[in-house]
VOZA-115325 format. One line per 2 residues: number of its first residue (from 1); their letters; for each residue x, y, z of N, C-alpha, C. Coordinates in nm, 3 decimals. Layout:
NUM) A) X/Y/Z/X/Y/Z/X/Y/Z  ...
//
This chain:
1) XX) 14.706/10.280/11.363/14.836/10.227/11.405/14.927/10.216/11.284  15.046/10.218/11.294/15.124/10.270/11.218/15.246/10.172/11.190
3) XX) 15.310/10.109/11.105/15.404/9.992/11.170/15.540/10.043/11.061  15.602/10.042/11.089/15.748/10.082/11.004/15.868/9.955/10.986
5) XX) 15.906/9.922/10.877/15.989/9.803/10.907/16.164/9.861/10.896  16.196/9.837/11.009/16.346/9.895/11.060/16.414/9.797/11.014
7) XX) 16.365/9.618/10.973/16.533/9.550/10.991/16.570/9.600/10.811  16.729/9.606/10.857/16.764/9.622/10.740/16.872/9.545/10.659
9) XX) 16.948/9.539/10.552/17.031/9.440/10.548/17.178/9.393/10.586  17.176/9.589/10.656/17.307/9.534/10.783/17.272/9.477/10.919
11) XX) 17.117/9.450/10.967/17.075/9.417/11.025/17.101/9.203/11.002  17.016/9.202/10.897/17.042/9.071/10.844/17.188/8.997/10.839
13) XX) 17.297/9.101/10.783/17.391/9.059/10.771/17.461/9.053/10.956  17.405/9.098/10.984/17.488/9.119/11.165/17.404/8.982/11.218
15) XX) 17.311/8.956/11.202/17.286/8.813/11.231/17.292/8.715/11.165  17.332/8.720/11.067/17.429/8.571/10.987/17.534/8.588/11.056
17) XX) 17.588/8.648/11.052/17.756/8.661/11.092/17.743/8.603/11.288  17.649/8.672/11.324/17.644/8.574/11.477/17.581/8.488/11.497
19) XX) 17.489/8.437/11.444/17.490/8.282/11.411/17.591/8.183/11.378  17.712/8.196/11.278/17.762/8.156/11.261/17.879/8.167/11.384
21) XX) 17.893/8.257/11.405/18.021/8.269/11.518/17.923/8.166/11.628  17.838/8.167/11.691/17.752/8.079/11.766/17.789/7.942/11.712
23) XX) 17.790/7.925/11.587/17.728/7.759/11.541/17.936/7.718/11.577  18.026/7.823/11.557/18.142/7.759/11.552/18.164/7.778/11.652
25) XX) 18.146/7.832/11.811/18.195/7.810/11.970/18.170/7.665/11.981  18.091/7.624/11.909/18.027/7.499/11.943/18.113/7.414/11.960
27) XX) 18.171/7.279/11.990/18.273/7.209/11.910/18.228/7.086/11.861  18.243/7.069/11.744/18.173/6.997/11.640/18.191/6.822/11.719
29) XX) 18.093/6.756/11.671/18.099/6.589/11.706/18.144/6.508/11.659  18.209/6.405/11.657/18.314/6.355/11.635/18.194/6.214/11.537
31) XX) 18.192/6.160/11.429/18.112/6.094/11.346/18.186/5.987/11.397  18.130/5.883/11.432/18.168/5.724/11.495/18.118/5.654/11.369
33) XX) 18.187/5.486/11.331/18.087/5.489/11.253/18.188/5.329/11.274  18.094/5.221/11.278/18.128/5.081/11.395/18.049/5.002/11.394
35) XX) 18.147/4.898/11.502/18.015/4.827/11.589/18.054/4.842/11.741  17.960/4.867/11.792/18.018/4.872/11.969/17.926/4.748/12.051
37) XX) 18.006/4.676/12.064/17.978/4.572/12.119/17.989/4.631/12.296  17.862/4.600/12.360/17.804/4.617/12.486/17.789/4.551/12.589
39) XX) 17.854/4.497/12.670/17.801/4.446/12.771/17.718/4.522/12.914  17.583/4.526/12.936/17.597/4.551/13.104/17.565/4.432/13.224
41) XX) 17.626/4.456/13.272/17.615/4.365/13.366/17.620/4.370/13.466  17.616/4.453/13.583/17.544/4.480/13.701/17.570/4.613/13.769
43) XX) 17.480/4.619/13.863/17.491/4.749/13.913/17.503/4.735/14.088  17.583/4.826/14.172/17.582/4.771/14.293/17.568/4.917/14.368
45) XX) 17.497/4.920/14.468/17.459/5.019/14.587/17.422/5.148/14.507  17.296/5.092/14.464/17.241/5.204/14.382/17.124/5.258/14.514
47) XX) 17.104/5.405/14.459/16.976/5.471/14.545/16.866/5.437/14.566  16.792/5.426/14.657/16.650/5.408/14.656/16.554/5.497/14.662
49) XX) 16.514/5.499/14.523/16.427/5.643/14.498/16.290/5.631/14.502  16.245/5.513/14.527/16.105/5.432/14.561/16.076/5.518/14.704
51) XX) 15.921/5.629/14.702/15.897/5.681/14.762/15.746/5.642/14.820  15.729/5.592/14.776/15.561/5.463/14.843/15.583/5.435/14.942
53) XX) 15.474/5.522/15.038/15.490/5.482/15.160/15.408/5.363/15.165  15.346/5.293/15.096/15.226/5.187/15.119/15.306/5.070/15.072
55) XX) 15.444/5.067/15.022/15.497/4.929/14.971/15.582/4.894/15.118  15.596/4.776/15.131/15.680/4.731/15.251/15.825/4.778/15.197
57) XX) 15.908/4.706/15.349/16.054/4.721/15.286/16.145/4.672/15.240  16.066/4.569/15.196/16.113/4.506/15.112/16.159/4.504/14.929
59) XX) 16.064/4.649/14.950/15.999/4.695/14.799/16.071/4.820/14.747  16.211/4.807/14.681/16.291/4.922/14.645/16.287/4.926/14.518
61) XX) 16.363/5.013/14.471/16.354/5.032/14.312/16.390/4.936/14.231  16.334/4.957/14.128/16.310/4.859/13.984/16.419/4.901/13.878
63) XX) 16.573/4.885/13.946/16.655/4.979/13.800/16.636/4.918/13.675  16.672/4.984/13.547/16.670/4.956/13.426/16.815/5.068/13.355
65) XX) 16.866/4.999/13.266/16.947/5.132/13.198/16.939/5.132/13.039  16.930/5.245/13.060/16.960/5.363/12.869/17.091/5.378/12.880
67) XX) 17.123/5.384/12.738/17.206/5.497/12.677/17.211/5.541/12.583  17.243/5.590/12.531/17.218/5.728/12.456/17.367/5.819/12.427
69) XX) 17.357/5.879/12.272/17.470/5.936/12.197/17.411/6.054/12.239  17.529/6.161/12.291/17.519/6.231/12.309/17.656/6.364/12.213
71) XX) 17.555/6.475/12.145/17.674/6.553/12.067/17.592/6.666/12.097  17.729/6.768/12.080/17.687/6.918/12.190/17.610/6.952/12.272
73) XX) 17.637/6.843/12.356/17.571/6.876/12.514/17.444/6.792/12.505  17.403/6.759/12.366/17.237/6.710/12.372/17.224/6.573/12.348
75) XX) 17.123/6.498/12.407/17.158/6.400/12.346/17.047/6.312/12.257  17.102/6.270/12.147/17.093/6.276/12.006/16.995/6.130/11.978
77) XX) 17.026/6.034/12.046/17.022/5.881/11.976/17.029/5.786/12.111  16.911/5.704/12.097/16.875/5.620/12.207/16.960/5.512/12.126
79) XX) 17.071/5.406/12.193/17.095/5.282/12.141/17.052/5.165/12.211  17.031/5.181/12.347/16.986/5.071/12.437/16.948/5.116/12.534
81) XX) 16.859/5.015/12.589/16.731/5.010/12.694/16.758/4.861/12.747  16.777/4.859/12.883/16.761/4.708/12.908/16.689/4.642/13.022
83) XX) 16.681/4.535/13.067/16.546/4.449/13.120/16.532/4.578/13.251  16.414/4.527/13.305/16.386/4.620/13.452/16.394/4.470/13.526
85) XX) 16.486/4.515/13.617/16.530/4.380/13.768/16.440/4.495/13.871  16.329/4.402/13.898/16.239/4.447/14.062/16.364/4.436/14.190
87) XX) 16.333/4.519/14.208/16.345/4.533/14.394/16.478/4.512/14.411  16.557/4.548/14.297/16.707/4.532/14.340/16.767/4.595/14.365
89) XX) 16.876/4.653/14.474/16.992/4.798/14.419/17.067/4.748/14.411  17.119/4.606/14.400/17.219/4.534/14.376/17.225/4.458/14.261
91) XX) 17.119/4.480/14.133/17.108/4.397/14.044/17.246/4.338/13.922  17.212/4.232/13.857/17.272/4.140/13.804/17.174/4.145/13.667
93) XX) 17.211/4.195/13.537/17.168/4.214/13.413/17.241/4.116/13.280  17.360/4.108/13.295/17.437/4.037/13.205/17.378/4.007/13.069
95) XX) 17.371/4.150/12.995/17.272/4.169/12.876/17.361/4.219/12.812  17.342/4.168/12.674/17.499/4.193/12.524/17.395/4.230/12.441
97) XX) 17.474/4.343/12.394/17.447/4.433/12.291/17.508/4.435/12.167  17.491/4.400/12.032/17.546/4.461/11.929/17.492/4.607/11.852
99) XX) 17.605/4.661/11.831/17.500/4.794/11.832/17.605/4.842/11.679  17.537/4.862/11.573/17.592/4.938/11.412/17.620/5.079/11.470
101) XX) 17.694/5.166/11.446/17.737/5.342/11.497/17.725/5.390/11.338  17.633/5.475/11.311/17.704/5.557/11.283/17.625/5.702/11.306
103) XX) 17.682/5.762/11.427/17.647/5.874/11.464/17.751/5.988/11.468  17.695/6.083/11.468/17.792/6.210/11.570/17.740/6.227/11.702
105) XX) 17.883/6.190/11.741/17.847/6.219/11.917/18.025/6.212/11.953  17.983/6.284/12.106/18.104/6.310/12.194/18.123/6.250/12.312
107) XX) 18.005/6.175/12.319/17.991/6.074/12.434/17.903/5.970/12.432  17.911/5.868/12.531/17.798/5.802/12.584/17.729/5.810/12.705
109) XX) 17.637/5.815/12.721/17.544/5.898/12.856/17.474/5.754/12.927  17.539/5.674/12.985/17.451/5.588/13.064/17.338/5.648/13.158
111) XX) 17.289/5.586/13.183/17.140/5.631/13.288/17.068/5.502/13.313  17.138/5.523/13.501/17.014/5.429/13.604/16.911/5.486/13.640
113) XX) 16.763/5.430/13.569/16.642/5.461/13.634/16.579/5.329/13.703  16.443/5.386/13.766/16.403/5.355/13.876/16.228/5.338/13.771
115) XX) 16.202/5.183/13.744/16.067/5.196/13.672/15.942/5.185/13.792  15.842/5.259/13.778/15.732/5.246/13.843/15.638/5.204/13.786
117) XX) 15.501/5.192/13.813/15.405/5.190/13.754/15.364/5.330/13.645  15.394/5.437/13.697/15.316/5.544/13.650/15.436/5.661/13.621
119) XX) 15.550/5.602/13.653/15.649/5.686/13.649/15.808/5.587/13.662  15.892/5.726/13.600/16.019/5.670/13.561/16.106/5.761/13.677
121) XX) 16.209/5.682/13.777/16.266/5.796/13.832/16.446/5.823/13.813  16.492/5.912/13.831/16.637/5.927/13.785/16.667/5.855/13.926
123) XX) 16.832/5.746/13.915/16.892/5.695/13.992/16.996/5.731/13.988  17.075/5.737/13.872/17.237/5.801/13.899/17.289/5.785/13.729
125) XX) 17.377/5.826/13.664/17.422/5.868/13.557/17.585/5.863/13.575  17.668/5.811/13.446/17.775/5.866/13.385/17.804/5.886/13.260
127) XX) 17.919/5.937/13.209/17.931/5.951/13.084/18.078/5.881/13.027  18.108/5.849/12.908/18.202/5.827/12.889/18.247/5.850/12.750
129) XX) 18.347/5.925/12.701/18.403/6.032/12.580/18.402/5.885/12.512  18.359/5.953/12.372/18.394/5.907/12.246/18.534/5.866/12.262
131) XX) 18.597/5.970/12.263/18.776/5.951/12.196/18.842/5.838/12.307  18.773/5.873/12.449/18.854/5.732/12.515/18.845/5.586/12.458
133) XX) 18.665/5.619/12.405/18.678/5.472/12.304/18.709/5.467/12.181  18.755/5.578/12.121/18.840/5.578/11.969/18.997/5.501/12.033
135) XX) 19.009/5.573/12.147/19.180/5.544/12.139/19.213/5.411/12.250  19.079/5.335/12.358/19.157/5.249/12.396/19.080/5.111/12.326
137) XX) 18.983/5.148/12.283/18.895/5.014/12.198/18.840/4.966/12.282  18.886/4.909/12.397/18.802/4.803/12.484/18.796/4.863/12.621
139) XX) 18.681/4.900/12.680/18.693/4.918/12.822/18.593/4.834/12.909  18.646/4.813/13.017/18.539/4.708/13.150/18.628/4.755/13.295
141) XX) 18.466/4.699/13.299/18.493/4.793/13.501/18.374/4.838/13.546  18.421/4.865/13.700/18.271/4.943/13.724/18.334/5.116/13.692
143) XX) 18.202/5.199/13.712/18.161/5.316/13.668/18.121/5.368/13.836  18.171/5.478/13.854/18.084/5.517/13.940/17.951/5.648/13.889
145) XX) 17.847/5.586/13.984/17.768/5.710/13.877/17.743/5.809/14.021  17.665/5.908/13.931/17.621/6.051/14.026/17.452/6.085/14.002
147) XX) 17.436/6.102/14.145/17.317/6.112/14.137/17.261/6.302/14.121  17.125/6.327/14.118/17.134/6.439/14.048/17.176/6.585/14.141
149) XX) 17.184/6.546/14.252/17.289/6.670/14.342/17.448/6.650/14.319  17.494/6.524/14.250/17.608/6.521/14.261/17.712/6.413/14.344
151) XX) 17.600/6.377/14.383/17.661/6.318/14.546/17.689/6.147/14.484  17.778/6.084/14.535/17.759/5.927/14.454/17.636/5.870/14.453
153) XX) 17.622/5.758/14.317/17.512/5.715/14.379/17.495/5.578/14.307  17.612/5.499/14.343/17.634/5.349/14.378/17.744/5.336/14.178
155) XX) 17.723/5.223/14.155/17.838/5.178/14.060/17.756/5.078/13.941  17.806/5.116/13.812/17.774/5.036/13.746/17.906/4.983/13.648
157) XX) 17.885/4.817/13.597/17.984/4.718/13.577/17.904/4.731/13.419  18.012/4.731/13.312/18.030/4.726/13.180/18.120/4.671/13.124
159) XX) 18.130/4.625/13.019/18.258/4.582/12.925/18.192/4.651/12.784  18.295/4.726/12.717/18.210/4.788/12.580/18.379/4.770/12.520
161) XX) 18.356/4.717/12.371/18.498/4.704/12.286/18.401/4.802/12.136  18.470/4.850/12.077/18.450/4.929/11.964/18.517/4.854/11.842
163) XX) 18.456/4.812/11.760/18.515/4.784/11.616/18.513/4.874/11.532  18.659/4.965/11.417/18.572/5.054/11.357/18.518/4.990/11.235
165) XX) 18.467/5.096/11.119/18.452/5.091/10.998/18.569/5.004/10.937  18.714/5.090/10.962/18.787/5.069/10.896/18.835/4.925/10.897
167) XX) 18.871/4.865/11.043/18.850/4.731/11.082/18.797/4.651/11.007  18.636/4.680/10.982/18.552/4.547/10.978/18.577/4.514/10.834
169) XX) 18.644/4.650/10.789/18.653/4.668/10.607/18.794/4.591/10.538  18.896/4.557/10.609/19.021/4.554/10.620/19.022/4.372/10.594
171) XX) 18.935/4.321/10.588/18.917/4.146/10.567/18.818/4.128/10.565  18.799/3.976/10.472/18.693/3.967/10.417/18.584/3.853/10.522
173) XX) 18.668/3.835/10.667/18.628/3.791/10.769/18.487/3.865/10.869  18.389/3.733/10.823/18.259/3.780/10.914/18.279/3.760/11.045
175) XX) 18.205/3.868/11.113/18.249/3.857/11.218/18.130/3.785/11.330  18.155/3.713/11.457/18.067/3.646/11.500/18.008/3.537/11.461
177) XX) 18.079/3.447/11.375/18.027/3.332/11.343/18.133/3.203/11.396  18.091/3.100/11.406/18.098/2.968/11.442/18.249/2.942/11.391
179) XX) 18.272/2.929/11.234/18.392/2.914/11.148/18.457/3.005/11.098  18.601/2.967/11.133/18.698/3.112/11.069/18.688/3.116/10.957
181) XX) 18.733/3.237/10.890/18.765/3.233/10.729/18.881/3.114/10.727  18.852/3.069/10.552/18.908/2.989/10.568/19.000/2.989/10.408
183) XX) 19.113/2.928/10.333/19.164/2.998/10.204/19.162/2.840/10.132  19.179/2.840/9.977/19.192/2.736/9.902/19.049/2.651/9.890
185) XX) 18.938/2.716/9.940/18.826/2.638/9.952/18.737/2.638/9.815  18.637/2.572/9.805/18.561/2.580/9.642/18.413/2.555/9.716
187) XX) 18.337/2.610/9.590/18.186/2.545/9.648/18.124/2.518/9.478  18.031/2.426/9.488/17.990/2.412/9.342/17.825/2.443/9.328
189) XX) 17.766/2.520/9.253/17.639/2.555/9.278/17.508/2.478/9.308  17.438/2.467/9.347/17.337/2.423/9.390/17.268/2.340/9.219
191) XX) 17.256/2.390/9.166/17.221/2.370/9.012/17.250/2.268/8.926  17.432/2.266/8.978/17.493/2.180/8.923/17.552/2.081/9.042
193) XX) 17.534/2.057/9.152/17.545/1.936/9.260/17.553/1.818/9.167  17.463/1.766/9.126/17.447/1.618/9.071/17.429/1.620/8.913
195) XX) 17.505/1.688/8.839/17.516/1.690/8.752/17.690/1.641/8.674  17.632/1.522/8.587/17.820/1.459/8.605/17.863/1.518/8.487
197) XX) 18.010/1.490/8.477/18.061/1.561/8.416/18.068/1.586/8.264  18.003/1.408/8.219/17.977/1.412/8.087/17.800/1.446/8.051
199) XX) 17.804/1.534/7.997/17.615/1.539/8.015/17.552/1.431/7.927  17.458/1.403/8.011/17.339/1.271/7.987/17.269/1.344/7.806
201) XX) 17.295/1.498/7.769/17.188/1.536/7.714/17.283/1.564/7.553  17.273/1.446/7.480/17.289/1.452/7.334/17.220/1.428/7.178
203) XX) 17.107/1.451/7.240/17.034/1.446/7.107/16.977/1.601/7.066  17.017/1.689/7.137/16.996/1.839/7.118/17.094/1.935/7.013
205) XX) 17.078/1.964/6.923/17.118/2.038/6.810/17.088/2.152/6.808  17.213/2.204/6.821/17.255/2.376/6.821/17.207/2.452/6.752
207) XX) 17.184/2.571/6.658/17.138/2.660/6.537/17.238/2.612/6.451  17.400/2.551/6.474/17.448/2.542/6.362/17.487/2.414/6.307
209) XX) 17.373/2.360/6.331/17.326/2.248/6.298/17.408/2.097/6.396  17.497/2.145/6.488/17.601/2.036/6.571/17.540/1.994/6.656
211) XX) 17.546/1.880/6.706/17.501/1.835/6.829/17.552/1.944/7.000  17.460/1.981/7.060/17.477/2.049/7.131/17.570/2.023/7.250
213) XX) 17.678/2.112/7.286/17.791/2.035/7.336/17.757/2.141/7.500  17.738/2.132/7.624/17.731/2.181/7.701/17.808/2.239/7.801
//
C-alpha cells in the first residue's frame, strides 16, 4: 500500500483563510462585567411534564430554574440554580441573587425544569439580550416562556437590575450595607484607643542619648 501526501501549503493556506472567515460570520459577545442583582419569584401555568402513571393527581411537576450566559448560540456559564417547589405549576420562589459578571455573552437563557427522582425534564424557556440589560438596567415582569414545540408554556415573574463595573467604580460607596457613606469622619487605631496623649513612658533614652520623646 502506497500513501502519498497531497495537502499542500496552498492547501493549508485555503484553510486558515476559512476558518477565519468562519470565526468572523460569527458575531462576537458582548464582555459584561457587574453585578446583576436577581430576583425570581414565581412562576404561573406552567406544563405538566410529570408522566407517572402510578403518582395520583395530585402529583405534578417539581419546577426549579437555571440560568445560564449564553455567547454564540452556546451556552457558556451556569450563574443560578434555584430551590425545587414539589407539586406546583403555580409556584412562589422569591429567591435573590447576587451574582459578580464578568462574562462574554449575548444573553440570558432562563430554564423551567421539572425535577424527578431519576430525571430532569424540560418545562419551558426564555431568553433575554444582554444589550436590553446594558441599556434599560432594571427589568421586572412576567416572561412568557416556550415550551420545546414552541407552543406557550405558562409565565415566569423576575426583577433583575444590572450594576456596571463602571458604576460600582465611580464612588467609594459599598454597596448593600446598613450605613451610607458618610464625609468628615475619623477613626483612631485599635493600638492606640487608650493611649493618652501625654505618654506614661519617660525613663527610655534614645541612641542620642535624650529621653525618648514618642
Amino acid at each position: 500500500m502506497v500513501f502519498s501526501c497531497c495537502y499542500t501549503a496552498a492547501d493549508a493556506v485555503h484553510d486558515a483563510k476559512a476558518k477565519y472567515l468562519k470565526s468572523m460570520s460569527v458575531p462576537a459577545a458582548d464582555l459584561i462585567t457587574g453585578v446583576l442583582k436577581l430576583d425570581i419569584i414565581a412562576g404561573r401555568n406552567l406544563p405538566n411534564v410529570d408522566v407517572n402513571l402510578l403518582r395520583g393527581k395530585k402529583d405534578v411537576s417539581d419546577p426549579y430554574v437555571t440560568v445560564d450566559t449564553v455567547a454564540r448560540g452556546k451556552k457558556t456559564a451556569r450563574l443560578v440554580k434555584s430551590s425545587v417547589i414539589d407539586d406546583d405549576l403555580n409556584p412562589t420562589w422569591r429567591e435573590s441573587f447576587n451574582i459578580s459578571l464578568c462574562h462574554e455573552a449575548d444573553s440570558l437563557y432562563f430554564c423551567v425544569k421539572d425535577k424527578d427522582v431519576v430525571s430532569t425534564d424540560f418545562m419551558g424557556s426564555m431568553s433575554i439580550r444582554i444589550q436590553d440589560i446594558l441599556d434599560q438596567k432594571e427589568l421586572k415582569g412576567w416572561y412568557p416562556l416556550q415550551g420545546k414545540s414552541g407552543k406557550p408554556a405558562g409565565e415566569l415573574e423576575i426583577h433583575l437590575r444590572f450594576i456596571s463595573t463602571e458604576e460600582l467604580t465611580a464612588t467609594n460607596e459599598v454597596p448593600d450595607v446598613i450605613f451610607p457613606l458618610r464625609s468628615g469622619c475619623g477613626y483612631r487605631p485599635y493600638q492606640d484607643a487608650h493611649t493618652p496623649k501625654v505618654s506614661p513612658v519617660t525613663d527610655v533614652v534614645g541612641r542620642d542619648g535624650k529621653p525618648y520623646d514618642p
